[in-house]
mmCIF file of the N, C-alpha and C atoms, coordinates in Angstrom:
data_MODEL
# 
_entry.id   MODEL 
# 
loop_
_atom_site.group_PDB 
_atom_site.id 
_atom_site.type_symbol 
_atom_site.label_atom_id 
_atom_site.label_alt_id 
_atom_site.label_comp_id 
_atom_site.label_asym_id 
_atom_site.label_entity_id 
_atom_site.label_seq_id 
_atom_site.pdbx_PDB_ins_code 
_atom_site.Cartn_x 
_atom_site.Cartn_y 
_atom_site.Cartn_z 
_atom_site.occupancy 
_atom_site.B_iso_or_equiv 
_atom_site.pdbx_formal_charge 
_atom_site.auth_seq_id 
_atom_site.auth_comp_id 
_atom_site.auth_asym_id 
_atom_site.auth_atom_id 
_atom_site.pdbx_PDB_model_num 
ATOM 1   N N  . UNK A 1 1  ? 0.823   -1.184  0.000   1.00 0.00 ? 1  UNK A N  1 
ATOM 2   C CA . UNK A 1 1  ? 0.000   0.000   0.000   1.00 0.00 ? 1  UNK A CA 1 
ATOM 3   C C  . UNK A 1 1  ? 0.867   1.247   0.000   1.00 0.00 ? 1  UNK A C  1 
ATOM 4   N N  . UNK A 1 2  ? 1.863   1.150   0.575   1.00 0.00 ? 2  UNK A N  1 
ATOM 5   C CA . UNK A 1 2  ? 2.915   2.467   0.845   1.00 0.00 ? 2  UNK A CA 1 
ATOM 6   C C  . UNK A 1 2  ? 3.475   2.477   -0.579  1.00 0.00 ? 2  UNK A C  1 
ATOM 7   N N  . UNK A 1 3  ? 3.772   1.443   -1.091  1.00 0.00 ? 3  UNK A N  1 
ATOM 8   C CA . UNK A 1 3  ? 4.432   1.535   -2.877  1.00 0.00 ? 3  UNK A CA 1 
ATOM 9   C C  . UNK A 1 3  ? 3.856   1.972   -3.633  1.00 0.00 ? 3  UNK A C  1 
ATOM 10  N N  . UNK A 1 4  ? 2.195   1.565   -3.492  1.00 0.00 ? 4  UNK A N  1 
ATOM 11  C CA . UNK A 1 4  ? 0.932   2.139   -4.336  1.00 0.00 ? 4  UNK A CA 1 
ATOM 12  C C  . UNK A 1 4  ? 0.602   3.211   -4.249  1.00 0.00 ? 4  UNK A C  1 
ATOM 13  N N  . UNK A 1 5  ? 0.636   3.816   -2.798  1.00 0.00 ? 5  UNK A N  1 
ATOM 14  C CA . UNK A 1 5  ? 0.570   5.638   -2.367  1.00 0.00 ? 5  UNK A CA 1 
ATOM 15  C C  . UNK A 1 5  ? 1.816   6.602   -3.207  1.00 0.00 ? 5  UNK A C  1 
ATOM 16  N N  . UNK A 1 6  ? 3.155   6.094   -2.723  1.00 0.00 ? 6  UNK A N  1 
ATOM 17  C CA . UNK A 1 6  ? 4.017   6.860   -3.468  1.00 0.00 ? 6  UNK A CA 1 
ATOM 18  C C  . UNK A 1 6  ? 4.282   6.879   -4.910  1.00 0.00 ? 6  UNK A C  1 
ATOM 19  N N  . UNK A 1 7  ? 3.939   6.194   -5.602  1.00 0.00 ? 7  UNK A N  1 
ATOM 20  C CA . UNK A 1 7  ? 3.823   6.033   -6.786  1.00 0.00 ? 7  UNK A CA 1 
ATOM 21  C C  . UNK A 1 7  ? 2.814   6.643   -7.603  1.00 0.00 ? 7  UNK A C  1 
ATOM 22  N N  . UNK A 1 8  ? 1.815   7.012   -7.033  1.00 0.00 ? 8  UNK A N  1 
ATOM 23  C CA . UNK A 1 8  ? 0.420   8.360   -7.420  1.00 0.00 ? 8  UNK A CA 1 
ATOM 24  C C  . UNK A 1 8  ? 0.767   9.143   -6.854  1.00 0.00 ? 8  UNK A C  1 
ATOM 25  N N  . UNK A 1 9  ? 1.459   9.407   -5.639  1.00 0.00 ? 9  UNK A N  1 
ATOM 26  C CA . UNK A 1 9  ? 1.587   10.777  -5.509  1.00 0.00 ? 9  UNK A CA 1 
ATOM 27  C C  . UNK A 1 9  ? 2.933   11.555  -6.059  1.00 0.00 ? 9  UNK A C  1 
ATOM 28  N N  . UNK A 1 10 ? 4.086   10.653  -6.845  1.00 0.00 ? 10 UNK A N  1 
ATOM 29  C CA . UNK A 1 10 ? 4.863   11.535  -7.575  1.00 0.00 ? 10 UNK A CA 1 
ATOM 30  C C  . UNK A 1 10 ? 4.450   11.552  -8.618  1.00 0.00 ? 10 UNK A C  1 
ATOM 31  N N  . UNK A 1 11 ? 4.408   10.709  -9.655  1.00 0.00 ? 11 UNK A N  1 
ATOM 32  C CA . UNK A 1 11 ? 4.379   10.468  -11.078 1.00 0.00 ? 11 UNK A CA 1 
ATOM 33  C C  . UNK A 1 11 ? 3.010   9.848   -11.866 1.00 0.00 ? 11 UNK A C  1 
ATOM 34  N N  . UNK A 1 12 ? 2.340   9.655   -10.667 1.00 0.00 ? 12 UNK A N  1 
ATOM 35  C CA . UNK A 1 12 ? 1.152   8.646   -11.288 1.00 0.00 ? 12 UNK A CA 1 
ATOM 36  C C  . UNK A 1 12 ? 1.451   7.913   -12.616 1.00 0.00 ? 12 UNK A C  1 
ATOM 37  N N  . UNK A 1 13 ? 0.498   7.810   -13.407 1.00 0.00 ? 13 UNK A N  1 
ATOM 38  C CA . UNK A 1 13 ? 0.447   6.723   -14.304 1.00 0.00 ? 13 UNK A CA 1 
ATOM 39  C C  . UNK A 1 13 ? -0.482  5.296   -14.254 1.00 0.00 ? 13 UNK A C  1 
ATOM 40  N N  . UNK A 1 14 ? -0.165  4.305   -14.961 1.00 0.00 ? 14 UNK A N  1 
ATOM 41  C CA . UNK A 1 14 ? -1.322  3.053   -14.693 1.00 0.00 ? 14 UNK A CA 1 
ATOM 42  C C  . UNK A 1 14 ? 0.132   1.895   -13.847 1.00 0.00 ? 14 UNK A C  1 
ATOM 43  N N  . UNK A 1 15 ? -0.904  1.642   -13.081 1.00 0.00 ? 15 UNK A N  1 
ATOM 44  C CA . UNK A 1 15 ? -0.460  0.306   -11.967 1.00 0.00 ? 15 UNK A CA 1 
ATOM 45  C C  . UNK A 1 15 ? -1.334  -0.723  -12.453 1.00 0.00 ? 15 UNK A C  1 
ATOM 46  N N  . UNK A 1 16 ? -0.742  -1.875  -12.473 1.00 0.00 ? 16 UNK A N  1 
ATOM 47  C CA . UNK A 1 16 ? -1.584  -2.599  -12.163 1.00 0.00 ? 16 UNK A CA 1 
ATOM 48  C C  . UNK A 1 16 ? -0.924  -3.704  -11.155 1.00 0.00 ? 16 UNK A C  1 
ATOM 49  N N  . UNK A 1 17 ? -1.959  -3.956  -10.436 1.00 0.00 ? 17 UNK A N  1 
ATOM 50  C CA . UNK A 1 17 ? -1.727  -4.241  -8.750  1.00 0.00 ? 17 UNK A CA 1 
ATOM 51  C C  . UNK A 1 17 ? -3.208  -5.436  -8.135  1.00 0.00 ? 17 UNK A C  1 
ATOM 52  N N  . UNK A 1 18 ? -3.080  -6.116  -7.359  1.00 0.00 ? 18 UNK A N  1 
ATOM 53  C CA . UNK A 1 18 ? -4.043  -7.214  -6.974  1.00 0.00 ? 18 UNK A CA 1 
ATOM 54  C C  . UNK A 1 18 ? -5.199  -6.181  -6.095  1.00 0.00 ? 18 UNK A C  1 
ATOM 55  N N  . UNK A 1 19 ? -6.424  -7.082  -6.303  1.00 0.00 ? 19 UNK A N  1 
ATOM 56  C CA . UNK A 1 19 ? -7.453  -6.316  -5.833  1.00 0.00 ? 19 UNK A CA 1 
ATOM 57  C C  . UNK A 1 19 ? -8.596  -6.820  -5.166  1.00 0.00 ? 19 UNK A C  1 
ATOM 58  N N  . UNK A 1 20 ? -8.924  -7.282  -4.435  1.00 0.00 ? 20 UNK A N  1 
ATOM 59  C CA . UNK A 1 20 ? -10.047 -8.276  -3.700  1.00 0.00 ? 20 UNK A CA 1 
ATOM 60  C C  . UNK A 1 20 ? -11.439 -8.165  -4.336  1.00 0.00 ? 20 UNK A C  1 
ATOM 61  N N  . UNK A 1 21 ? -12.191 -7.857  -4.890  1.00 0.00 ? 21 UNK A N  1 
ATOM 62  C CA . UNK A 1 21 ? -12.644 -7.343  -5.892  1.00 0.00 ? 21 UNK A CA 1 
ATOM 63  C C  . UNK A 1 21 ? -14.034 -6.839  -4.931  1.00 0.00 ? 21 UNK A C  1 
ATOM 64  N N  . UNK A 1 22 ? -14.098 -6.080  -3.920  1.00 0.00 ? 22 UNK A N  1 
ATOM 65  C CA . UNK A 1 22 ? -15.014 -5.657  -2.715  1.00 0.00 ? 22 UNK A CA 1 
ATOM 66  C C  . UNK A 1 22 ? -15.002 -4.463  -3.173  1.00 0.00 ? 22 UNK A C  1 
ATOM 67  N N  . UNK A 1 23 ? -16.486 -3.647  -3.564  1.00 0.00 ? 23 UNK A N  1 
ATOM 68  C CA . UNK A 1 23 ? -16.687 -2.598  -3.865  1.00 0.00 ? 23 UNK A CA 1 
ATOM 69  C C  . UNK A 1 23 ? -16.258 -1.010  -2.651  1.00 0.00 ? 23 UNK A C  1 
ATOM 70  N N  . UNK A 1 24 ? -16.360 -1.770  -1.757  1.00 0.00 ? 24 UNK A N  1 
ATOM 71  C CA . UNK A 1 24 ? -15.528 -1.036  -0.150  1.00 0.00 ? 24 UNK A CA 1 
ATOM 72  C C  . UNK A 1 24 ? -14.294 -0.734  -0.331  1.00 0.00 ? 24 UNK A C  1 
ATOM 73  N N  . UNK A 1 25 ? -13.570 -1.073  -0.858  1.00 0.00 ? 25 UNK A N  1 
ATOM 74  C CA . UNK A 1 25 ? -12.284 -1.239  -0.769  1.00 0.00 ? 25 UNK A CA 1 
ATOM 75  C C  . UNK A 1 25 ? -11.565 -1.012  -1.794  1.00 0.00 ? 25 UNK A C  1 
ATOM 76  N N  . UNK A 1 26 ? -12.920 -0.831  -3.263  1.00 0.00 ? 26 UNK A N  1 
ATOM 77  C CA . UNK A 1 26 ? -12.278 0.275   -4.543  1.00 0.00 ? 26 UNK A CA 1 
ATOM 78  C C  . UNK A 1 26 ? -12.470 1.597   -3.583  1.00 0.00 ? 26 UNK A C  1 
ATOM 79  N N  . UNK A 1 27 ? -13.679 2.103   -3.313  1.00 0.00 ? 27 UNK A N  1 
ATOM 80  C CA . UNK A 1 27 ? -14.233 3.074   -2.565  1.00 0.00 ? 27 UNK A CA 1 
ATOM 81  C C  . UNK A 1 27 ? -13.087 3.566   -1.430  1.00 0.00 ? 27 UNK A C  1 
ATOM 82  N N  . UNK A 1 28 ? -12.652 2.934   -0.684  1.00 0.00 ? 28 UNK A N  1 
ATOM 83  C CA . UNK A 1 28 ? -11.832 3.356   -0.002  1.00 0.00 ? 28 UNK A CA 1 
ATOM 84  C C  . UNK A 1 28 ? -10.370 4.048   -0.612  1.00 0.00 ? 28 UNK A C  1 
ATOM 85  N N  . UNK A 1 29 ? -10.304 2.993   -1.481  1.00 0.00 ? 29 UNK A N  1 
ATOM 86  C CA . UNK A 1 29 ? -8.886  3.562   -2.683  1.00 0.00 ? 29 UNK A CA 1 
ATOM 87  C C  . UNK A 1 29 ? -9.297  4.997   -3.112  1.00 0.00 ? 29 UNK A C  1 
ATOM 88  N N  . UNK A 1 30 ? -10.172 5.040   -3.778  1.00 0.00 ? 30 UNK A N  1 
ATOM 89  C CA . UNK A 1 30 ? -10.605 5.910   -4.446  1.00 0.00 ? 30 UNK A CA 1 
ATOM 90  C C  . UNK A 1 30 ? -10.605 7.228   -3.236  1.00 0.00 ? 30 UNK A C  1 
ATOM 91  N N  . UNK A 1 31 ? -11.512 7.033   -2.362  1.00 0.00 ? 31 UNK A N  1 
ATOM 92  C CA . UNK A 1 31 ? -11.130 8.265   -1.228  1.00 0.00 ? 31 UNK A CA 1 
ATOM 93  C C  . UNK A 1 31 ? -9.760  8.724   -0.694  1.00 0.00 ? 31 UNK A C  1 
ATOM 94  N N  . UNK A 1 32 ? -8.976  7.985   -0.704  1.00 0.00 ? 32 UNK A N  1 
ATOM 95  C CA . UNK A 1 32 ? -8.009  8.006   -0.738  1.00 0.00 ? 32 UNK A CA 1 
ATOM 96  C C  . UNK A 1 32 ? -6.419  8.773   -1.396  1.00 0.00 ? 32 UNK A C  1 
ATOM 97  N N  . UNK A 1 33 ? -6.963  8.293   -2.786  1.00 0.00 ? 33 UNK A N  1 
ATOM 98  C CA . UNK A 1 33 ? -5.950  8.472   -3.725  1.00 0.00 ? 33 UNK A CA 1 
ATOM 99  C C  . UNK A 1 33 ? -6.437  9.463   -4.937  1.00 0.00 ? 33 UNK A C  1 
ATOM 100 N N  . UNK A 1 34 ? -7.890  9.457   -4.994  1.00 0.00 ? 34 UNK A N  1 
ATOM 101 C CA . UNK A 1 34 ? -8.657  9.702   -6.380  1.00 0.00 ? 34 UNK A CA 1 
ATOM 102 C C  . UNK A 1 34 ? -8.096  8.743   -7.354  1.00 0.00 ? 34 UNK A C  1 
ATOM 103 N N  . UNK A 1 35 ? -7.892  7.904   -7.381  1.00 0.00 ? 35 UNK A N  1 
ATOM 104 C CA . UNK A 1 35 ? -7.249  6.551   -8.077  1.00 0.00 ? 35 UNK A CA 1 
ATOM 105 C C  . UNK A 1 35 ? -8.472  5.408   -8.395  1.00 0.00 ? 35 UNK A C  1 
ATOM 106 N N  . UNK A 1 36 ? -9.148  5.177   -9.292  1.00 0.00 ? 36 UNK A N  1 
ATOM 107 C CA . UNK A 1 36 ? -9.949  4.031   -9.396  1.00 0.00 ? 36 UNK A CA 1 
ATOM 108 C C  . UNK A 1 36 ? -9.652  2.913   -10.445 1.00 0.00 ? 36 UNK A C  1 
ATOM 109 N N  . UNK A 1 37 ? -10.594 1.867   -10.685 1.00 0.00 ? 37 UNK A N  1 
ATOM 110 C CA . UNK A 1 37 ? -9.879  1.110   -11.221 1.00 0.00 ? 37 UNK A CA 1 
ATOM 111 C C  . UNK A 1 37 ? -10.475 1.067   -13.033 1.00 0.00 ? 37 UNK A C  1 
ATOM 112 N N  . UNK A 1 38 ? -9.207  0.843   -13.699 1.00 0.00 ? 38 UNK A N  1 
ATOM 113 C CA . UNK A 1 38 ? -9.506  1.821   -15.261 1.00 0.00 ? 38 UNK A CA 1 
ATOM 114 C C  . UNK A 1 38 ? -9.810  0.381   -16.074 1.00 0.00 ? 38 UNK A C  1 
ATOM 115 N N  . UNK A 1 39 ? -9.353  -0.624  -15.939 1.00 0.00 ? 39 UNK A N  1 
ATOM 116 C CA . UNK A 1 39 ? -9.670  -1.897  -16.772 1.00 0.00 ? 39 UNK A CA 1 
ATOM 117 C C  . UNK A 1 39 ? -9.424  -3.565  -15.772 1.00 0.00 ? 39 UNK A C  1 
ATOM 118 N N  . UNK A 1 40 ? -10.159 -4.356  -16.328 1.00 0.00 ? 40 UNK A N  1 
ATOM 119 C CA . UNK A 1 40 ? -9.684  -5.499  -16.249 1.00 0.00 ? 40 UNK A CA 1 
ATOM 120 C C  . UNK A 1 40 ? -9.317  -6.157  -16.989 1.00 0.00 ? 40 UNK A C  1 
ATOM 121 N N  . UNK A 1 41 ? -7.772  -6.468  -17.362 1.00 0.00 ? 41 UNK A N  1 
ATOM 122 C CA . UNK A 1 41 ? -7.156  -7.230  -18.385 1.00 0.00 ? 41 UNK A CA 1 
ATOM 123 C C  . UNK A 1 41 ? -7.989  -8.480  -18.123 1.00 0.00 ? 41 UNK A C  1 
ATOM 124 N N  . UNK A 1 42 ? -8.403  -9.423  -19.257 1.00 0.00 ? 42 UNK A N  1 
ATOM 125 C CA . UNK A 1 42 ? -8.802  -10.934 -19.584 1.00 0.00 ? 42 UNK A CA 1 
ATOM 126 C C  . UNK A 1 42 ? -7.728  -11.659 -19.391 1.00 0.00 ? 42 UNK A C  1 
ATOM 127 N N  . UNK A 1 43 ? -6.281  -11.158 -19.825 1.00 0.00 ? 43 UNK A N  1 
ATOM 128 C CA . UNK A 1 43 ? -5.242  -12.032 -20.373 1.00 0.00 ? 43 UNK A CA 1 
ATOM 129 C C  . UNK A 1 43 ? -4.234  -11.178 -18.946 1.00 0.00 ? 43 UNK A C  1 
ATOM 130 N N  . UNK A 1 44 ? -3.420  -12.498 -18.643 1.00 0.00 ? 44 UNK A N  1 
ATOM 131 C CA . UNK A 1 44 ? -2.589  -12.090 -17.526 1.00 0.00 ? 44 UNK A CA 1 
ATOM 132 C C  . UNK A 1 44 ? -2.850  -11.360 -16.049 1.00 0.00 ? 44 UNK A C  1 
ATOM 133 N N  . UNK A 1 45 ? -4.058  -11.596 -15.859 1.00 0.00 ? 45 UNK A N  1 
ATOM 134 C CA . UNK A 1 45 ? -4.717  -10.585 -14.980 1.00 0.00 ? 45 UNK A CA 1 
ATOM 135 C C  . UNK A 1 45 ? -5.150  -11.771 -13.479 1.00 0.00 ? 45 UNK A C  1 
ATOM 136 N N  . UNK A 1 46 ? -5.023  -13.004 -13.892 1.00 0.00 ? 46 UNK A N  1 
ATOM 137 C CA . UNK A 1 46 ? -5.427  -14.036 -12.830 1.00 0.00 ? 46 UNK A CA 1 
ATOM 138 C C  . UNK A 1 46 ? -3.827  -14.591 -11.886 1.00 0.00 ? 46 UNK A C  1 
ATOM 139 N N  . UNK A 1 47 ? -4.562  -14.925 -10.731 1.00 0.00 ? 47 UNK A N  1 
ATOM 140 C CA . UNK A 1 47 ? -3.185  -15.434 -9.994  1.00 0.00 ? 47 UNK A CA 1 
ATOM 141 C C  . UNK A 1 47 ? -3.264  -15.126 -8.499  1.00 0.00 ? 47 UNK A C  1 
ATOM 142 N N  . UNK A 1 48 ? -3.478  -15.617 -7.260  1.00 0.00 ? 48 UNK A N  1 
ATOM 143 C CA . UNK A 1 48 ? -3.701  -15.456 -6.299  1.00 0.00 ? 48 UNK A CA 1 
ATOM 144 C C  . UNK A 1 48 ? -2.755  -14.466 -5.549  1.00 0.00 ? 48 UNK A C  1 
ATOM 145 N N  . UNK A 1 49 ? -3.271  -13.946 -5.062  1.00 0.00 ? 49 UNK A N  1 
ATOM 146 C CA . UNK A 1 49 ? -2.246  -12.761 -4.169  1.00 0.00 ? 49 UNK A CA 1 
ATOM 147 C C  . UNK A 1 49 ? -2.823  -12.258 -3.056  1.00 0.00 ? 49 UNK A C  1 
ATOM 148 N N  . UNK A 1 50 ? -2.588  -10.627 -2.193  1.00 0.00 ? 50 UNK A N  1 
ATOM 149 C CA . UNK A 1 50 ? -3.534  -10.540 -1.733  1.00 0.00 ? 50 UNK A CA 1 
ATOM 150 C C  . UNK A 1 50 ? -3.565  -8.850  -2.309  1.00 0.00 ? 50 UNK A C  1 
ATOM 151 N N  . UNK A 1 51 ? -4.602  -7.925  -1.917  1.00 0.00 ? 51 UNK A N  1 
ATOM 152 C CA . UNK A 1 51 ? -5.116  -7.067  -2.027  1.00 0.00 ? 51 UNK A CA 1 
ATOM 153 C C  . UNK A 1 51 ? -4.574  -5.334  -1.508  1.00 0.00 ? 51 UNK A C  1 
ATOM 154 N N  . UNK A 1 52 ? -4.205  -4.857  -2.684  1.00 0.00 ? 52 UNK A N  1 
ATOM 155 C CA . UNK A 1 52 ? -3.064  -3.935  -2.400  1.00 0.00 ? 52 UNK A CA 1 
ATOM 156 C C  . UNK A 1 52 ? -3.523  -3.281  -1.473  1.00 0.00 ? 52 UNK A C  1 
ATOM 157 N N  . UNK A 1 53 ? -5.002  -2.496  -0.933  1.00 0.00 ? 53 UNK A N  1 
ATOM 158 C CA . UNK A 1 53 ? -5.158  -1.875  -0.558  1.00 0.00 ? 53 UNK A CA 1 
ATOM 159 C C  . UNK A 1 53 ? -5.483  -2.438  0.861   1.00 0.00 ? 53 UNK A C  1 
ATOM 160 N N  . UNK A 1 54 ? -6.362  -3.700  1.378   1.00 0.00 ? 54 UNK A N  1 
ATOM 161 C CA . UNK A 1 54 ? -6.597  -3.864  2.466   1.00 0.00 ? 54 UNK A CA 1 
ATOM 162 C C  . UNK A 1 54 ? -6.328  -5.842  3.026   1.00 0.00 ? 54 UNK A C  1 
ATOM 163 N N  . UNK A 1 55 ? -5.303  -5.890  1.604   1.00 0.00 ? 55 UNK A N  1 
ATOM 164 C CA . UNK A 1 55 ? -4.466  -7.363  2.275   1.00 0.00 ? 55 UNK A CA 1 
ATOM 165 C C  . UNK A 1 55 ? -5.616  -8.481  2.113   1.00 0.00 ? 55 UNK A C  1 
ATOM 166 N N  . UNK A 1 56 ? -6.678  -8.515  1.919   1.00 0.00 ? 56 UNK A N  1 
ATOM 167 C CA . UNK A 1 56 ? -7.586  -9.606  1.750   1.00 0.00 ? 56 UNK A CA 1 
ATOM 168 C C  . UNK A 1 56 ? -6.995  -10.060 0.777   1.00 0.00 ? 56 UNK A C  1 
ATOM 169 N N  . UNK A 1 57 ? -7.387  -11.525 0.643   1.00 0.00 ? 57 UNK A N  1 
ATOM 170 C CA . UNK A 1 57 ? -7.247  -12.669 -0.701  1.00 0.00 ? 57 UNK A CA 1 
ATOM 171 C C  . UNK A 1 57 ? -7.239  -12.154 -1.769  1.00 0.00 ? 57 UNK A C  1 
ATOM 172 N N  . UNK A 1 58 ? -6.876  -12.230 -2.783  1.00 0.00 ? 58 UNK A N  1 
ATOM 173 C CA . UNK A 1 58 ? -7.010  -11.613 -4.030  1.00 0.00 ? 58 UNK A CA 1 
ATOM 174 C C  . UNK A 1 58 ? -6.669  -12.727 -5.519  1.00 0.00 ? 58 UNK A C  1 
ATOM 175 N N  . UNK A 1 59 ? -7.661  -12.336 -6.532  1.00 0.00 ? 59 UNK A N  1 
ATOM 176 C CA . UNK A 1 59 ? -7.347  -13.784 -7.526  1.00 0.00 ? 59 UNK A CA 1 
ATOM 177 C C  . UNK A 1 59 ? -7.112  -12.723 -8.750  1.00 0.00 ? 59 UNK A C  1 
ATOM 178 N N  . UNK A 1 60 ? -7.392  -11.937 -8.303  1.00 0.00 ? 60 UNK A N  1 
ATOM 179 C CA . UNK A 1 60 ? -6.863  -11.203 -10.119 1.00 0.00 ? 60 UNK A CA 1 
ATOM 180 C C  . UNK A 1 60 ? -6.074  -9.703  -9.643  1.00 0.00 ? 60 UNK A C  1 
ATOM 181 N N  . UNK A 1 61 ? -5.513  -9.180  -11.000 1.00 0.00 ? 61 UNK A N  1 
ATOM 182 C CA . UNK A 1 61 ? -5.164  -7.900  -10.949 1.00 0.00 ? 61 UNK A CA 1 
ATOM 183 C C  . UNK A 1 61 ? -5.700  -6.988  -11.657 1.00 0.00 ? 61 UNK A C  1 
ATOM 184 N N  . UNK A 1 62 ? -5.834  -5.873  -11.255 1.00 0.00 ? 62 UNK A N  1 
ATOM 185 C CA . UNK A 1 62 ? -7.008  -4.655  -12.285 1.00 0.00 ? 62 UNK A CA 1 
ATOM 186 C C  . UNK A 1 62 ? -5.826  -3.610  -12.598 1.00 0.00 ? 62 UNK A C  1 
ATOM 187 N N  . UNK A 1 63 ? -6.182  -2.953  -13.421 1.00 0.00 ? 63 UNK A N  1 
ATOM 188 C CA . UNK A 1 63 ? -5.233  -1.507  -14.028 1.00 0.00 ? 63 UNK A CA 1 
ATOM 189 C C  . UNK A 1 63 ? -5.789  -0.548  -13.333 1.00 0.00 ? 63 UNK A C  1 
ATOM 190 N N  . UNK A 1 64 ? -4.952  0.408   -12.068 1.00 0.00 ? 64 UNK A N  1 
ATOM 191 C CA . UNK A 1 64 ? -5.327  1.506   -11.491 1.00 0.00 ? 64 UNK A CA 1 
ATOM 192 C C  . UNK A 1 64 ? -4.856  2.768   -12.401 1.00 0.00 ? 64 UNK A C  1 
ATOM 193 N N  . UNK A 1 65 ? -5.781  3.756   -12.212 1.00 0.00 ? 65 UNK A N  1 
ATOM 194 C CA . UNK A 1 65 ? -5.001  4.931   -12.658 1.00 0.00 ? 65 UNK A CA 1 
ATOM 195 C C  . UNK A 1 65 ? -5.932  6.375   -12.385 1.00 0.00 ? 65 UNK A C  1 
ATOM 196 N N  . UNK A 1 66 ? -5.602  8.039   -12.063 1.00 0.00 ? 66 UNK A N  1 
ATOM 197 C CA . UNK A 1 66 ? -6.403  8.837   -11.987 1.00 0.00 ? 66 UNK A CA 1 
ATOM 198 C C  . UNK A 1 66 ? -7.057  9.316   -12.888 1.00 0.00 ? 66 UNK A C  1 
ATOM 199 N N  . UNK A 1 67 ? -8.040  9.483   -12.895 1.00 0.00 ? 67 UNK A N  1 
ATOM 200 C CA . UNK A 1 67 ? -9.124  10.178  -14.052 1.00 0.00 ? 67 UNK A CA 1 
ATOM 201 C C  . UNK A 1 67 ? -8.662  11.793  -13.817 1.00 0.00 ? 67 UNK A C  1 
ATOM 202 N N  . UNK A 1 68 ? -8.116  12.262  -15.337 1.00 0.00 ? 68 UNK A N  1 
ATOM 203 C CA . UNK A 1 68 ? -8.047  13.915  -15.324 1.00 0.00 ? 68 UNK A CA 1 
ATOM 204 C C  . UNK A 1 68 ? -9.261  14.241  -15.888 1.00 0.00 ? 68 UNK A C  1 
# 
């Protein structure tokens, strides 16, 4: 979460990062960062991990990035 914070707050750009897929916890990102989530890749996007923002289980990864 500290890698994911500093990384929008110098340079932003698209992350893509694991995500529990709990509408709470885009919401919380989003309050957060103004950061939401911009796509879900089909291809390369599966794989267990856990959840950048609040560490829960996680089976896929989404593309973060800020809306100008």
């Amino acid at each position: 979460w500290s890698d994911f914070l500093a990384f929008f707050a110098k340079k932003g750009g698209f992350a893509l990062a694991q995500w529990c897929g709990r509408a709470e916890c885009e919401a919380e990102i989003k309050a957060a960062t103004k950061v939401t989530i911009r796509c879900v890749p089909f291809e390369g996007s599966a794989g267990s991990g856990v959840c950048v923002h609040c560490g829960h289980p996680s089976q896929k990864k989404v593309v973060f990035a800020q809306s100008y």
